[in-house]
N, C-alpha and C positions, 0 to 999 in steps of 0.2 A: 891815798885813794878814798878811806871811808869818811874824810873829812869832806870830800867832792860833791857839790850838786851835779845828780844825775838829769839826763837828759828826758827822763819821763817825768818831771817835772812840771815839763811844760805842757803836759796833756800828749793826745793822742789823736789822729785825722785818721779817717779812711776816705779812701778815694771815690768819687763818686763811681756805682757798678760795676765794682772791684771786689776784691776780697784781699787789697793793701791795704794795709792799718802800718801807719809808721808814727812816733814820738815826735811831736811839733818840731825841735828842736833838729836839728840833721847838722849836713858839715855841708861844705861845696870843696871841692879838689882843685878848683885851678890856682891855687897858691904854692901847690906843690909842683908846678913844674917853674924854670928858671928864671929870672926879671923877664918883666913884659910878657909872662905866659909863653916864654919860649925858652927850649932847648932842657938842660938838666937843670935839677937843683942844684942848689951850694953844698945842702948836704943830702944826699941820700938815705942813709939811714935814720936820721931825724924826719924824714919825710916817710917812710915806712913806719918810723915806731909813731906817730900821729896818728896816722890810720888806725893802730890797733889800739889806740889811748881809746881813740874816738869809740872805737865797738865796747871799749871795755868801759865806758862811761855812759853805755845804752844808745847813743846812736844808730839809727837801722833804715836813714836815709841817705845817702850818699849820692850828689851829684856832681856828674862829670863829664868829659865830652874827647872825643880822639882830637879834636883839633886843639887841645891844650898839650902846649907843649911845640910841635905836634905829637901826640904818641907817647907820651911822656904819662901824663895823669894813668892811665889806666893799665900799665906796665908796672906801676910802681902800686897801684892797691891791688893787679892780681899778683903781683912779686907780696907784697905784706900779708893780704888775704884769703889767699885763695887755701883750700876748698873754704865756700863760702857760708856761714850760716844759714839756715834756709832762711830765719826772720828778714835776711838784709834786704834792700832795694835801692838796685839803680836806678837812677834816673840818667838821662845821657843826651846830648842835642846835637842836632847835626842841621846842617846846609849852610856851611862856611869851612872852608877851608885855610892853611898857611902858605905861605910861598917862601922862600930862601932866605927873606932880608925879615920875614914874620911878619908881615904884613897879612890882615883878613881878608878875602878873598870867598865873597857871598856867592851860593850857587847852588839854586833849589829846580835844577835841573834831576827828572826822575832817576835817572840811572846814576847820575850821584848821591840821590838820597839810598839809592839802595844799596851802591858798596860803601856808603859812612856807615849805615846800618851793620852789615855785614863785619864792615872792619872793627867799629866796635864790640861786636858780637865776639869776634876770632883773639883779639887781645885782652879781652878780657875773662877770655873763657865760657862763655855761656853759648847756652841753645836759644836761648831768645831773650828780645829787653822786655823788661816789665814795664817801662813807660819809656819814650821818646820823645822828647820836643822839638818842634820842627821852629827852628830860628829865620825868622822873618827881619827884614833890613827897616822897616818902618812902616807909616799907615800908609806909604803911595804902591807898597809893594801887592800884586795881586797873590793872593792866598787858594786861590780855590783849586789852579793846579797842582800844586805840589801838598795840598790835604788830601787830593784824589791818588797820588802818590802814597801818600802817607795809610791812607783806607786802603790800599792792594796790600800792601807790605802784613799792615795789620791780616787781613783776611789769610793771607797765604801762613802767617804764623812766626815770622819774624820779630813782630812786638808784640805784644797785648795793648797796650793803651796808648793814648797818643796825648800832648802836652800841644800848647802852643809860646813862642817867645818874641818877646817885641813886638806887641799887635795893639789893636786900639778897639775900639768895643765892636765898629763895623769889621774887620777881620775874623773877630771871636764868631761874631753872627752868621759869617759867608763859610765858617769854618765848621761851625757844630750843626750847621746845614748839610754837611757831606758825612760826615763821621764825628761819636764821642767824642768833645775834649773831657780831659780829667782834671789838667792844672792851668796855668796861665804864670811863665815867669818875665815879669817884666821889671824894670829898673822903677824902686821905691823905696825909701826911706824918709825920715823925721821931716828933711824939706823939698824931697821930690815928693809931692804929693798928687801931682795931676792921674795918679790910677783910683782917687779914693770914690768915685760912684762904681767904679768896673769891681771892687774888693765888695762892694756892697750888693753889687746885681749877683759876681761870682755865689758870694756867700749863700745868697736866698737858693742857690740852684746846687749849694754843697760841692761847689768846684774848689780845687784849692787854688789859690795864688800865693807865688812863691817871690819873694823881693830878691832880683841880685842887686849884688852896690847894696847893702842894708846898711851899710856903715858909708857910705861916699866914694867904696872904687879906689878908683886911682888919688880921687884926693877926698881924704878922709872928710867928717863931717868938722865942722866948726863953727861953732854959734855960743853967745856968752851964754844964752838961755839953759842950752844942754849944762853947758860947764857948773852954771850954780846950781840946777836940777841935782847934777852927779855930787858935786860938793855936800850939797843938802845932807844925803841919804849915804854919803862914803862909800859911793861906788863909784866905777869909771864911765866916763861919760861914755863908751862906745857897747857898757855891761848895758848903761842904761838906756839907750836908742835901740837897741836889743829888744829889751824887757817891755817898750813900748811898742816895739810891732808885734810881741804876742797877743798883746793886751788889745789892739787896735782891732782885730776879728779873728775867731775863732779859726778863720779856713785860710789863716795866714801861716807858713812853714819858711822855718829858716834853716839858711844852708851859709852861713858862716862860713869864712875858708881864713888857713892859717899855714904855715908851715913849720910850725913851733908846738909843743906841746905844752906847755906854759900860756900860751894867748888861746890854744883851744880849751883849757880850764877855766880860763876868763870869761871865753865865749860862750861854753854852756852854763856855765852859772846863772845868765840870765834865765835862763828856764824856773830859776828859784825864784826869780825877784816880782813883789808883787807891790806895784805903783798904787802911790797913795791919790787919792782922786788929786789932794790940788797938784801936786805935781804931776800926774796926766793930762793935767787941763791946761796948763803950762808949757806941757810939751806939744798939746795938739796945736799953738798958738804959732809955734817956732817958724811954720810954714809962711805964713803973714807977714811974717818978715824979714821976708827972702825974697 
């Protein structure tokens, strides 16, 4: 362990109008529930001792969501974690649900966002969430109801802050017209780049943005570019696509997700790795040609 880079490493964000301050560096959970983010894991207690690798490696961001799994993610870090540090923070998303065969199932109808709220509230043991993202289907979706949703929940005491996912800059806009956002996670990495003027506006306005898929998701990333990059400097090309969205803006947080405690020390290692310009300039290129 004292050979380990810590996750403070990578610096520290507070959320805009908050008084959360978390370590750049975080985990994301849905790796811990079963292929395809459904049912159990293969192994459960490797998926509990993660959890507590993760806290003891300074992580004190954790995101997660009840429709992982379903049910599954947040039974298994209040089974590994609970009672909780006070440092921790959840982050949690809700307006999608699973059906039998796991199939996603969008639905930001209000009374659904309020027993998702709830229900993660109740499995994972808490009186309230400290931030919420309300999971949007894409830019044709309309936002303004269910942010108005989102603002009652907040005002009654159910969450404190409110996140936004999968939106486009006119979403953000119709969104932070009703109520505070604080973060923005939307799908980005090395060659999904179409978020990169929304990471720059976020920035100026101290909102975080949070990449899922920082690595490719379901299919990993792959470009000869990364590979001689990681070659270069003998690390692993997925330490180093890492190490480049710290480096990419300040108000960017990673939530990495693993089900292994061995690839979650890979993961936060990044938080150490500090990209030499030409090889940043090399990686900012990779997009180009894709």
């Amino acid at each position: 362990m004292n050979n380990q880079i810590p996750a403070a490493a990578a610096g520290r964000f507070t959320f805009p109008g908050t008084s959360i301050s978390v370590n750049r560096m975080g985990y994301g959970a849905m790796q811990l529930a079963g292929p395809h983010v459904f049912g159990e894991p293969r192994d459960p207690d490797e998926a509990r001792a993660v959890l507590r690798e993760a806290l003891a490696l300074g992580i004190d961001h954790i995101d997660t969501s009840d429709y992982y799994g379903p049910y599954v993610t947040n039974r298994l870090i209040r089974e590994a974690l609970f009672p909780y540090p006070r440092h921790l923070t959840f982050v949690t998303k809700i307006g999608a649900r699973r059906d039998d065969k796991g199939d996603w199932i969008l639905d930001r109808s209000a009374d659904f966002l309020r027993r998702s709220v709830e229900d993660n509230l109740e499995r994972l043991g808490l009186e309230r969430m400290a931030i919420v993202n309300l999971r949007m289907g894409g830019p044709e979706d309309d936002i303004a109801e269910p942010m108005r949703a989102m603002r009652r929940m907040q005002e009654e005491g159910l969450l404190d802050h409110i996140g936004i996912s999968t939106v486009d800059m006119a979403q953000l806009r119709v969104a932070r017209d009703i109520a505070p956002v604080v973060c923005v996670q939307n799908q980005y990495n090395l060659i999904h780049r179409h978020d990169d003027a929304m990471i720059g506006a976020l920035a100026g306005d101290g909102i975080a943005y949070v990449p899922y898929f920082p690595l490719g998701g379901f299919t990993p990333l792959q470009t000869e570019e990364l590979n001689a990059v990681a070659g270069a400097i003998g690390k692993s090309p997925q330490v180093v696509a890492l190490a480049w969205l710290l480096q990419r803006s300040p108000n960017i947080l990673l939530i990495p997700g693993t089900s292994r405690r061995a690839h979650l020390h890979e993961n936060v290692s990044a938080a150490g790795l500090t990209l030499a310009a030409a090889h940043k300039t090399r990686l900012d290129a990779i997009a180009s040609l894709h």
